[in-house]
Backbone as CSV, one residue per row, in Angstrom:
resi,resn,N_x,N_y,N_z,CA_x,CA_y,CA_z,C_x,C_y,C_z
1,UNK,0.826,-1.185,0.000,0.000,0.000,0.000,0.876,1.258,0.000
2,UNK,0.181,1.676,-0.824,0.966,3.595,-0.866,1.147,4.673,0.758
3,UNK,-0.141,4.510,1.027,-0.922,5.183,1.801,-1.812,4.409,2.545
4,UNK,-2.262,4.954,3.837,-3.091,4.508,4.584,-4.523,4.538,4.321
5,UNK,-4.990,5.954,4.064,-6.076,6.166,3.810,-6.297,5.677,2.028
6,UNK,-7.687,5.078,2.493,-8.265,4.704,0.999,-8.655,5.558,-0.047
7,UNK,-9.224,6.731,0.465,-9.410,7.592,-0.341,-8.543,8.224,-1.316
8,UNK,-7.035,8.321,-0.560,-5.601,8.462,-1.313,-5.288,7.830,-2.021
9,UNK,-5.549,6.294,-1.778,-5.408,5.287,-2.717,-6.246,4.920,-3.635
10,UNK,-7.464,5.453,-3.572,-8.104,5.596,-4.622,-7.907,6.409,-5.600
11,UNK,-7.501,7.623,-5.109,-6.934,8.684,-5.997,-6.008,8.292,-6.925
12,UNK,-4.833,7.750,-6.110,-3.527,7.101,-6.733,-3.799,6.082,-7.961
13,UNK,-4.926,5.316,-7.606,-4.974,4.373,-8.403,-5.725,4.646,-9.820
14,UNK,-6.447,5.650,-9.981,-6.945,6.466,-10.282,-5.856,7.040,-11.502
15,UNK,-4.908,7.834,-11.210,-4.304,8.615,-12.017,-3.106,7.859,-12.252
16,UNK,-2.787,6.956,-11.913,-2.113,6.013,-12.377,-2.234,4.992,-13.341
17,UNK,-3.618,5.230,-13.620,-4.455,3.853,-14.516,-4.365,2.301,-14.084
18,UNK,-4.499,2.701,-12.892,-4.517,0.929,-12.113,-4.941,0.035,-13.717
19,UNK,-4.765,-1.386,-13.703,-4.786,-1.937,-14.631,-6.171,-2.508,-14.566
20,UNK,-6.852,-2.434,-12.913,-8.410,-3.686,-12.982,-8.973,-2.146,-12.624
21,UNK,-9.048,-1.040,-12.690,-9.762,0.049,-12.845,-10.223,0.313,-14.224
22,UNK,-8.987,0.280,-15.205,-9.503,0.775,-16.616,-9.932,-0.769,-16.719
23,UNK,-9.474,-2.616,-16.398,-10.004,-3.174,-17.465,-12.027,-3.042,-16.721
24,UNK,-11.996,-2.902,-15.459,-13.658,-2.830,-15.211,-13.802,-1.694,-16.083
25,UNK,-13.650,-0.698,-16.112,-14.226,0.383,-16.978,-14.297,-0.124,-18.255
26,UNK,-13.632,-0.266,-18.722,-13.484,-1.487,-20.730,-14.787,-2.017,-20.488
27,UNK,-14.965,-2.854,-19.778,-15.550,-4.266,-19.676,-17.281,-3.573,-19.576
28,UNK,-17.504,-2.487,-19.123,-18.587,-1.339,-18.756,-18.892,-1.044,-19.866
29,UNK,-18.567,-0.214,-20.147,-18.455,0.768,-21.318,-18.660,-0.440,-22.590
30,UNK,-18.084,-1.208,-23.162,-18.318,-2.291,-23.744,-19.367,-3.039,-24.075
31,UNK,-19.659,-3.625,-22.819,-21.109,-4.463,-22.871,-22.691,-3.252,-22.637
32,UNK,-22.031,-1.887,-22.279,-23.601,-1.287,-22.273,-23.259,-0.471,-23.652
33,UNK,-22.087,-0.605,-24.533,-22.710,0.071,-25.930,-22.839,-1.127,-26.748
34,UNK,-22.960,-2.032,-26.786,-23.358,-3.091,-26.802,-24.419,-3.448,-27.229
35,UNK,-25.066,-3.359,-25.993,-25.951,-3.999,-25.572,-27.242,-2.601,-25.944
36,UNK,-26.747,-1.360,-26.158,-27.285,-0.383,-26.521,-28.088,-0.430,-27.942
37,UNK,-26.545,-0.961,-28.931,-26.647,-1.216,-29.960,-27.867,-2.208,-30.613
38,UNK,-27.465,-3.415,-29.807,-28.473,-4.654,-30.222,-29.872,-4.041,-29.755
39,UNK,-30.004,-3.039,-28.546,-31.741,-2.720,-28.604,-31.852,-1.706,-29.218
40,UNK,-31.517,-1.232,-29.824,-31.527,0.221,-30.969,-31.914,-0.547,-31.947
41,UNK,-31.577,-1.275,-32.671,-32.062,-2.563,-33.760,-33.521,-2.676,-34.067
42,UNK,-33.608,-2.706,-33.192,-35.145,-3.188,-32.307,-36.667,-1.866,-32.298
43,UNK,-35.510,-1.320,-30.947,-36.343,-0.042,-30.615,-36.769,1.063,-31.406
44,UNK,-35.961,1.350,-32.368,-36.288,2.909,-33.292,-36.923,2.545,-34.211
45,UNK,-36.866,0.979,-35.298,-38.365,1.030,-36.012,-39.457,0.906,-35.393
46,UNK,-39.672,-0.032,-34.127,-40.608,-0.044,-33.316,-41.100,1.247,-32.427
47,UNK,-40.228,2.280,-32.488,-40.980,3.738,-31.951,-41.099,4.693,-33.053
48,UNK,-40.350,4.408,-34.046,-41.312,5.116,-35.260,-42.226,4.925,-36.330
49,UNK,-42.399,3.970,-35.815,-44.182,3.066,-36.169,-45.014,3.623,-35.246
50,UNK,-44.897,2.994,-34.193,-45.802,3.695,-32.813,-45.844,5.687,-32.930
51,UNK,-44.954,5.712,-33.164,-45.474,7.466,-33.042,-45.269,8.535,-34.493
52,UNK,-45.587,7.582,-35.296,-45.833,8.464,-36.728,-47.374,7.484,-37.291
53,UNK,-47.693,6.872,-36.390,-49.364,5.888,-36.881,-49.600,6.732,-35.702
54,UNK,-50.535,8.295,-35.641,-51.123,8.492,-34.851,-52.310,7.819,-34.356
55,UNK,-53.044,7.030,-35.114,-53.962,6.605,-35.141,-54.218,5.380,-33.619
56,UNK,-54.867,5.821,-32.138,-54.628,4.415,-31.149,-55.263,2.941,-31.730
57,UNK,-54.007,2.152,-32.264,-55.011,0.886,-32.355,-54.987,0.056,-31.162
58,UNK,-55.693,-1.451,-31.076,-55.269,-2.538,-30.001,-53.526,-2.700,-29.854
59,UNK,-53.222,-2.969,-31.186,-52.068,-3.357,-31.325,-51.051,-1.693,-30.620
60,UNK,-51.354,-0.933,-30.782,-50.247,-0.065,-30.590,-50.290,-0.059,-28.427
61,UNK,-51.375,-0.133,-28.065,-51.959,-0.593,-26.774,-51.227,-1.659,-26.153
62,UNK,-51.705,-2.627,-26.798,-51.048,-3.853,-26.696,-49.301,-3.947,-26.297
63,UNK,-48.683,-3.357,-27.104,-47.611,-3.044,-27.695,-46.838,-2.290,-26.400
64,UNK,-47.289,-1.012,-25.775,-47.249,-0.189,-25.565,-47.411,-0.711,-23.581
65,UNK,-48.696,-1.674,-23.487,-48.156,-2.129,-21.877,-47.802,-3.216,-21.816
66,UNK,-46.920,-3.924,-23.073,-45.985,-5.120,-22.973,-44.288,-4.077,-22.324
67,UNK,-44.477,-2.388,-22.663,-43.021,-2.358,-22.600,-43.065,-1.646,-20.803
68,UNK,-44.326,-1.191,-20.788,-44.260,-1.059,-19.264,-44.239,-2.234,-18.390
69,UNK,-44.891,-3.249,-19.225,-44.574,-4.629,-18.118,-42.867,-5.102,-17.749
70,UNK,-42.477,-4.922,-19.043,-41.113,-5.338,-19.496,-40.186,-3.865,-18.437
71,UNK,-40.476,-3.223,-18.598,-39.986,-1.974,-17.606,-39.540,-2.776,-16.308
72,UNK,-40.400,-3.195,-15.521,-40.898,-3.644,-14.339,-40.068,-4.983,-14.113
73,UNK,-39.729,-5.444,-14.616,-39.269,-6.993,-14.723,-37.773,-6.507,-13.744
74,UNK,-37.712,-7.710,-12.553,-36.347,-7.365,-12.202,-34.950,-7.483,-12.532
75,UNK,-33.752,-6.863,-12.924,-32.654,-7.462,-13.060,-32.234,-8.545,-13.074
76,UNK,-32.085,-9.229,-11.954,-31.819,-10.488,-11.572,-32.666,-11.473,-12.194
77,UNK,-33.497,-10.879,-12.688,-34.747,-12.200,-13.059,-33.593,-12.368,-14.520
78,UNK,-33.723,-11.207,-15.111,-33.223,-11.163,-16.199,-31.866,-11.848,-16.786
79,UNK,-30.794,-11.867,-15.357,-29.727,-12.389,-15.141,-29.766,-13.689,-15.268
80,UNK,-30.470,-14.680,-14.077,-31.054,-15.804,-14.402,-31.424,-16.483,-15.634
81,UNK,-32.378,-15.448,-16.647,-33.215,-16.265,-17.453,-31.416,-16.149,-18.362
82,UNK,-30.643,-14.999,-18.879,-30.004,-15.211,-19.771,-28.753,-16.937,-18.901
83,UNK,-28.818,-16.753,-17.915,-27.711,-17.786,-17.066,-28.361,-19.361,-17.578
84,UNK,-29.743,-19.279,-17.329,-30.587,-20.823,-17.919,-30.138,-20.361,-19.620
85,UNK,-30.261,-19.793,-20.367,-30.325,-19.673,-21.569,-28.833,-19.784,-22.297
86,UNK,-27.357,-20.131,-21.224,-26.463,-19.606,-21.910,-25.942,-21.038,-21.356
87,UNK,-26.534,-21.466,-20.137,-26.070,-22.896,-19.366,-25.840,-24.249,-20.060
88,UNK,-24.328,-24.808,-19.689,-24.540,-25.764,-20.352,-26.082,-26.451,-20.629
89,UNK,-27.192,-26.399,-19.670,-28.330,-27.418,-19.973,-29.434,-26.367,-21.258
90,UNK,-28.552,-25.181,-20.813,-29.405,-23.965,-21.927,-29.690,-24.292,-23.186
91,UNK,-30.651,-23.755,-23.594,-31.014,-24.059,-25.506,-29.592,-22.843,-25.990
92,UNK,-29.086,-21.939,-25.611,-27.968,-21.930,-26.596,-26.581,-22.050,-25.697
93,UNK,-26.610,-23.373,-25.333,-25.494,-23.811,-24.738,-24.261,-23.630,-26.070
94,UNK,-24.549,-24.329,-26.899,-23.755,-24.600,-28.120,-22.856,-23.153,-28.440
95,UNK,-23.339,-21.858,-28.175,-22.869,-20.913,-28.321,-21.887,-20.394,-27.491
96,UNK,-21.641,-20.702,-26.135,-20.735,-20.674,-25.422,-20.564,-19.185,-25.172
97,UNK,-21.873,-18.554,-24.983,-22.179,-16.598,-24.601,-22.284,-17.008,-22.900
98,UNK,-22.546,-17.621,-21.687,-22.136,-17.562,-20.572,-20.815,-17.091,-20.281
99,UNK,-20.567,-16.154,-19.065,-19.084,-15.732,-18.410,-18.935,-14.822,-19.729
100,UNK,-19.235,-14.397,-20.939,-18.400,-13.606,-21.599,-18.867,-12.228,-22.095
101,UNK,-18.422,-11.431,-22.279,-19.191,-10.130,-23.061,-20.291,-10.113,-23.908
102,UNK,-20.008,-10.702,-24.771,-20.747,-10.710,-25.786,-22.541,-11.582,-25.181
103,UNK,-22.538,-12.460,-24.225,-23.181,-13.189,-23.572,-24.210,-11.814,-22.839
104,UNK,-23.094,-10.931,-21.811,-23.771,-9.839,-20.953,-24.768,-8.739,-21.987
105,UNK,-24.036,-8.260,-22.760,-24.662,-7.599,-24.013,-25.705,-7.755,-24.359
106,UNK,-25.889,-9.589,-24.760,-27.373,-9.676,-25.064,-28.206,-9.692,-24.219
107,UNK,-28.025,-10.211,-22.678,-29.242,-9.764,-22.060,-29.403,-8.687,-21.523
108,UNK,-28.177,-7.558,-21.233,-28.603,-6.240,-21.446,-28.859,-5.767,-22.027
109,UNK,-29.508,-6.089,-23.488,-30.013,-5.453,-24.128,-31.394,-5.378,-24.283
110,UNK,-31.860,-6.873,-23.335,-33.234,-6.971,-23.156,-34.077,-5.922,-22.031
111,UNK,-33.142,-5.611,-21.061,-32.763,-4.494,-19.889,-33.325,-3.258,-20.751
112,UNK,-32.555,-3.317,-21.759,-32.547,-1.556,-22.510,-33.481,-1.594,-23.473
113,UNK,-34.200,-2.692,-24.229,-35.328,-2.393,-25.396,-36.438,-1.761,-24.759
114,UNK,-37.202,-1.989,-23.738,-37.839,-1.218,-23.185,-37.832,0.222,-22.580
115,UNK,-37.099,0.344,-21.956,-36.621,1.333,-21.902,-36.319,2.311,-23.086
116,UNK,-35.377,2.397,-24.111,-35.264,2.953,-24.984,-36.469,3.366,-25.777
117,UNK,-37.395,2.200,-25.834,-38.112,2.239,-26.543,-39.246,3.334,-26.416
118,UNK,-39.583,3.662,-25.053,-40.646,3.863,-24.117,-39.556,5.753,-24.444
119,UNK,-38.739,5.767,-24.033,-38.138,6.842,-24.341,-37.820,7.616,-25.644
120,UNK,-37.688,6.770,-26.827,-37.824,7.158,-28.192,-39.200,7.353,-27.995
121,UNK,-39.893,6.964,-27.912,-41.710,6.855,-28.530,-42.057,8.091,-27.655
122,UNK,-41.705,8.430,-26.044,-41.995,9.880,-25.773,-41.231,10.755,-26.456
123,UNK,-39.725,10.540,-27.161,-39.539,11.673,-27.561,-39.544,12.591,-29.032
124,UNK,-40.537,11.397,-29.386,-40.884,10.898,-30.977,-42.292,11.779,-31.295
125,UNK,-42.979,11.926,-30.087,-44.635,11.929,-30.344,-44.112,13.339,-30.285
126,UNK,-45.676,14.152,-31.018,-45.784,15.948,-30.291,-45.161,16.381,-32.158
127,UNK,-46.147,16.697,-32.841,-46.234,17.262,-34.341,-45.436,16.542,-35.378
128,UNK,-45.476,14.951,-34.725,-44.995,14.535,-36.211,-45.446,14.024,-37.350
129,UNK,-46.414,14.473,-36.824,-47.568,14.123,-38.994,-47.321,15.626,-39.561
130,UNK,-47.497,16.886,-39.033,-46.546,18.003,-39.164,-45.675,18.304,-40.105
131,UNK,-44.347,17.600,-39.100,-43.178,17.586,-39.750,-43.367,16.827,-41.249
132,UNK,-43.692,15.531,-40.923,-43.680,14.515,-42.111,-44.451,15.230,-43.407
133,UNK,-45.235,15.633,-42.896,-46.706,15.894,-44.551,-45.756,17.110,-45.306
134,UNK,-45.396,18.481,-44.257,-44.466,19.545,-44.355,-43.657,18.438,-45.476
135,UNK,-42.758,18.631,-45.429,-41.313,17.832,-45.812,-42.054,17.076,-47.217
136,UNK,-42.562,16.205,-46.904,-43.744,15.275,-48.044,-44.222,16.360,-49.473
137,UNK,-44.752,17.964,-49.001,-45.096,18.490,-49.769,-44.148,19.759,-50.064
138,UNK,-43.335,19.924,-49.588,-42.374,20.225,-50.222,-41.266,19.585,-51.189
139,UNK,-41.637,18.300,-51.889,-41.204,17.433,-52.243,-39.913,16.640,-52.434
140,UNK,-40.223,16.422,-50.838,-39.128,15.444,-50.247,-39.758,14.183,-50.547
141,UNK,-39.402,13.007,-50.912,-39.327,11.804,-50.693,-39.444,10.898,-49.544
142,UNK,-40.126,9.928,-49.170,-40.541,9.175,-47.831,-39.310,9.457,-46.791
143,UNK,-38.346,8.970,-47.967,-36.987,8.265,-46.694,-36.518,9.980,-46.516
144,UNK,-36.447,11.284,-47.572,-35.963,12.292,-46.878,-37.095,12.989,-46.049
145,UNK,-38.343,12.475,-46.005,-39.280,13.097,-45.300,-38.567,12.114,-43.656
146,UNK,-38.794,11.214,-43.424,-38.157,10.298,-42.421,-37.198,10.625,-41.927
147,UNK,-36.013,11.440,-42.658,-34.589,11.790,-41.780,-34.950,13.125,-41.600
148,UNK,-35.755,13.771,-42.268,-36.229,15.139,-41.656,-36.850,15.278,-40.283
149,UNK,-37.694,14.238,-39.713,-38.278,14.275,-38.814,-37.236,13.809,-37.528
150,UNK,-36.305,12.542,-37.771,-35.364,11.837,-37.540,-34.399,13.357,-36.922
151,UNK,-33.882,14.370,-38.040,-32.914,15.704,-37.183,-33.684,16.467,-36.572
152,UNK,-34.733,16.511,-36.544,-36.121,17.338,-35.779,-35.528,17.040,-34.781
153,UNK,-36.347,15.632,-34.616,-36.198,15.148,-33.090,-34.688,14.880,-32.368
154,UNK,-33.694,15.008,-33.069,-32.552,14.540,-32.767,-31.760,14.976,-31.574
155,UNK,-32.049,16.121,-30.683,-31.882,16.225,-29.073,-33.136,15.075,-28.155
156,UNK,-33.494,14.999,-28.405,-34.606,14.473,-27.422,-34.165,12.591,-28.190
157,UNK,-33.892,12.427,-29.433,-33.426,10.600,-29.478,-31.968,10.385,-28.680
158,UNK,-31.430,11.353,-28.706,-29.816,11.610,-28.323,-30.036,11.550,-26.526
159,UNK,-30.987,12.504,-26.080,-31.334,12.294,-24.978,-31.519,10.702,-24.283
160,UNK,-32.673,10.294,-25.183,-33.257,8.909,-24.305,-32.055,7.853,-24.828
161,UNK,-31.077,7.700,-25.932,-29.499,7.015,-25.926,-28.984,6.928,-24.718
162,UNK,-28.921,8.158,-24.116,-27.709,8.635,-22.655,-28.183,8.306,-21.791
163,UNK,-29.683,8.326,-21.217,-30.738,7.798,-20.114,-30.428,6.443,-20.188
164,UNK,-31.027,5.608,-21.659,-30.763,4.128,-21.138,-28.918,3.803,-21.346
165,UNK,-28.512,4.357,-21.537,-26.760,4.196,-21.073,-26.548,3.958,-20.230
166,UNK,-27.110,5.303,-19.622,-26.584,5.378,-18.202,-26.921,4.364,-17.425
167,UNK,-28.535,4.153,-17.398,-29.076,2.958,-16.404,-28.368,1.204,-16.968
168,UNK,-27.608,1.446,-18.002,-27.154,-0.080,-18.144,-25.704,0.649,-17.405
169,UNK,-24.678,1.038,-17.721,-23.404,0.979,-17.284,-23.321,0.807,-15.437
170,UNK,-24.702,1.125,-15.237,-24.721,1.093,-13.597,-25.145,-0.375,-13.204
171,UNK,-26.064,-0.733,-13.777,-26.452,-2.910,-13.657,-25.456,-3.559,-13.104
172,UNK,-26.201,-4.288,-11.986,-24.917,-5.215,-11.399,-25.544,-7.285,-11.662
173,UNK,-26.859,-6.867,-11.329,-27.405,-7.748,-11.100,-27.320,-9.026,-12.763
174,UNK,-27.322,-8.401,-13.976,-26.870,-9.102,-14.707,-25.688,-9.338,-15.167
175,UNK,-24.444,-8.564,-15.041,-23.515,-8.396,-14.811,-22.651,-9.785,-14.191
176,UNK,-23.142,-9.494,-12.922,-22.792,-10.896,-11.701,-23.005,-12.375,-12.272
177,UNK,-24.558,-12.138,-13.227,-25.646,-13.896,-12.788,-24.573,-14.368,-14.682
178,UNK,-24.360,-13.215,-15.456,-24.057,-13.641,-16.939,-22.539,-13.491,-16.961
179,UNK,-21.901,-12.768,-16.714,-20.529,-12.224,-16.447,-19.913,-12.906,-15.562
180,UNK,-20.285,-13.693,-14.480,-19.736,-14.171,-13.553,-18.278,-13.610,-12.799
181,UNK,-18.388,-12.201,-13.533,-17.449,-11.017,-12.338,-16.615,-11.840,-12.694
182,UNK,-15.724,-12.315,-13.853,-14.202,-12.921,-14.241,-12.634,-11.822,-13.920
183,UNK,-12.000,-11.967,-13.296,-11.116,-10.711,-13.343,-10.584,-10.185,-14.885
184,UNK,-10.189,-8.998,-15.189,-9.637,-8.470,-16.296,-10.365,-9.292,-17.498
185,UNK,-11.343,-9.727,-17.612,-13.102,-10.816,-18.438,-14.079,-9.730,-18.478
186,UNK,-14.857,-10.411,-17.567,-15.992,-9.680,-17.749,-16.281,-9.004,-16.178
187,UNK,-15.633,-8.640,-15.596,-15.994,-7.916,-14.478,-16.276,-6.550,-14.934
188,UNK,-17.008,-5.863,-14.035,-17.769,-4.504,-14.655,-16.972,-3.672,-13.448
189,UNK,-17.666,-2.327,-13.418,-17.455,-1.132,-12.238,-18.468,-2.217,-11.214
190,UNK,-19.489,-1.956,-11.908,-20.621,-2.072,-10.369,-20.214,-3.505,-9.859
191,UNK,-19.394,-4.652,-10.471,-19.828,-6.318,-9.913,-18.252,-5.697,-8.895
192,UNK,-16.912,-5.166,-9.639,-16.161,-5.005,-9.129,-16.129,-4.569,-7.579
193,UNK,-16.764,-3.468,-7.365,-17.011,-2.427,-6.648,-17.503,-3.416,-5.451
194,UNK,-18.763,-4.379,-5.859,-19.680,-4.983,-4.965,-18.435,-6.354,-4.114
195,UNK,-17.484,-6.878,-4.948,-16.349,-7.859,-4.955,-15.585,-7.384,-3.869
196,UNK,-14.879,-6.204,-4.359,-13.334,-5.376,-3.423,-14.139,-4.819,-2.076
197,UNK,-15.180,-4.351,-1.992,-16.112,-3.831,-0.972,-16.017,-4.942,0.439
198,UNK,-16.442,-6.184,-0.686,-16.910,-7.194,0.518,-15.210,-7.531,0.881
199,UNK,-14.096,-7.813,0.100,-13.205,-8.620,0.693,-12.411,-7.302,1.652
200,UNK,-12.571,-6.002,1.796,-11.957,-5.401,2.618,-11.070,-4.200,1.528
201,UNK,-11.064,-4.421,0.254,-9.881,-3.626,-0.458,-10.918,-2.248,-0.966
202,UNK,-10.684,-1.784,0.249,-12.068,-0.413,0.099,-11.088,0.624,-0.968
203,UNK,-10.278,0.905,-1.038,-9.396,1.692,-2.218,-9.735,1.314,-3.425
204,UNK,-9.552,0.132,-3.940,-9.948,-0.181,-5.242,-12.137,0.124,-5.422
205,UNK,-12.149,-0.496,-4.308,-14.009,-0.237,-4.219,-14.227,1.611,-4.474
206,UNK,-13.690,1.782,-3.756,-13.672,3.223,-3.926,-13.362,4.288,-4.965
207,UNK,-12.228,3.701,-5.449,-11.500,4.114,-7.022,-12.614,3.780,-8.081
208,UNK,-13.640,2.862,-8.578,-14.241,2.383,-9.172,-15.415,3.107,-8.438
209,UNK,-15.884,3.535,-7.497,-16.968,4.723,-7.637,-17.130,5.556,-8.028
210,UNK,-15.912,6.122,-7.880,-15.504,7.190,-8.756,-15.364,7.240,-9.826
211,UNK,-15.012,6.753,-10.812,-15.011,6.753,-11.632,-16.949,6.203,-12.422
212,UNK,-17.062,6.006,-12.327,-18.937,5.197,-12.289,-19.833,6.762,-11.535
213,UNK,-18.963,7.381,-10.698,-19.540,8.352,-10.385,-19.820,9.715,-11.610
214,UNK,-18.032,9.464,-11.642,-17.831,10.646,-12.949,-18.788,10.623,-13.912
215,UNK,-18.449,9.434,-14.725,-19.161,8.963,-15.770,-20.351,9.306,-15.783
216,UNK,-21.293,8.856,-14.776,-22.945,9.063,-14.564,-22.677,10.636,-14.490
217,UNK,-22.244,11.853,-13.427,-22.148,12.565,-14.048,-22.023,13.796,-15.333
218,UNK,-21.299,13.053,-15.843,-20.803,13.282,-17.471,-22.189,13.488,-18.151
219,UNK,-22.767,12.028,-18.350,-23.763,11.411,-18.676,-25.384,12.618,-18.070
220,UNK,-25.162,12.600,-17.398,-26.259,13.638,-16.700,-26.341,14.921,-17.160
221,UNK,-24.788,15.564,-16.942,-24.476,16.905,-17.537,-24.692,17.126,-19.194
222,UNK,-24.616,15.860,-19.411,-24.969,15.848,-20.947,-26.754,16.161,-21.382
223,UNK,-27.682,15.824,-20.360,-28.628,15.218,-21.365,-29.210,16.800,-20.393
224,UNK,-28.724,17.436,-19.612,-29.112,18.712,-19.019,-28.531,20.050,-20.278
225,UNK,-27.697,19.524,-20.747,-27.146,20.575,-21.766,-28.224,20.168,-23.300
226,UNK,-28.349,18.996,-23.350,-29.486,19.066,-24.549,-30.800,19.275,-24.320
227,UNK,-31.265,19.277,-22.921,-32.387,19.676,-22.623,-32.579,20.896,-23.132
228,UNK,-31.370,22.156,-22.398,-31.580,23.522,-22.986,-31.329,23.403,-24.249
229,UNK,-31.086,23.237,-25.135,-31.035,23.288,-26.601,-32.111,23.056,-27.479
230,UNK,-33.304,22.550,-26.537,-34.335,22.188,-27.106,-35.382,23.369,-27.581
């Protein structure tokens, strides 16, 4: 030890680039753009269907409290189902996505389709038959009527990106059950943090708040600066 106090040594470790500080940060940062990615796939044709069909059908209803149910669902459940699903006895055992990144990714991404989704579709709705018909009769074309509406909205999609970011880079609970917290693997900030905490190495626990602190920060200060821009 450098120092006595942890807080020093957190610092130290910190501006030194401890080596299991940046690889948890990698391993973070990684599996939640990731895992961002694979529900973006998903989420943005499915919220610009939902909020350019002004029209309420069953289906958009339907649709619409499958993602508040899906909201609600706990972490850990989620952890589990991908842990049965990745387990040797799992239907995609053969794939060998347990303990690894690419494994955490996909079920954080099940974490983030809802979410995102629920967040594109609020920040989607509010004059976009408007925009679209505008653009349409000025004779733009579908797909340039579509990216017209697409840079319209483009603080408020940029917004709900950074929201569900943020709430994945902080996840521990799937992290732990899919990741199995491997050192310099798949250990994250938050599984790390929860690891060094319990065995006594409060410096490293501490160094890795900070940094998870910053970040969320960052992340915050960001979506407060596109707020005003709106």
């Amino acid at each position: 030890m450098i120092d006595g106090n942890p807080l020093v040594e957190a610092v130290q470790r910190i501006l030194s680039l401890d080596r299991e500080v940046i690889s948890a940060m990698y391993v973070s940062l990684i599996t939640s753009v990731g895992a961002l990615c694979i529900a973006s796939f998903f989420s943005l044709p499915l919220s610009l269907y939902l909020a350019l069909h002004c029209t309420v059908s069953k289906v958009q209803t339907v649709i619409r409290s499958l993602l508040d149910v899906m909201l609600a669902i706990p972490t850990v459940l989620l952890g589990l189902l991908g842990y049965i699903l990745f387990s040797q006895q799992g239907i995609f055992a053969s794939l060998s996505l347990l303990y690894t990144v690419t494994g955490m990714s996909i079920i954080l991404s099940i974490l983030a389709f809802p979410l995102l989704s629920s967040l594109l579709i609020s920040s989607m709705e509010g004059e976009e038959e408007y925009t679209v018909s505008t653009a349409l009769t000025l004779g733009a074309s579908s797909r340039q009527a579509l990216c017209t509406f697409l840079w319209e909205k483009r603080t408020y999609i940029v917004t709900a990106y950074i929201a569900t970011f943020t709430r994945l880079i902080s996840e521990i609970g799937i992290a732990m059950m899919v990741g199995g917290n491997i050192k310099n693997h798949t250990r994250t900030i938050t599984t790390a943090i929860a690891l060094e905490t319990g065995k006594g190495n409060f410096s490293l626990g501490i160094a890795l708040g900070i940094v998870l602190l910053f970040l969320s920060g960052i992340l915050t200060l960001s979506i407060r600066l596109l707020q005003r821009q709106r």
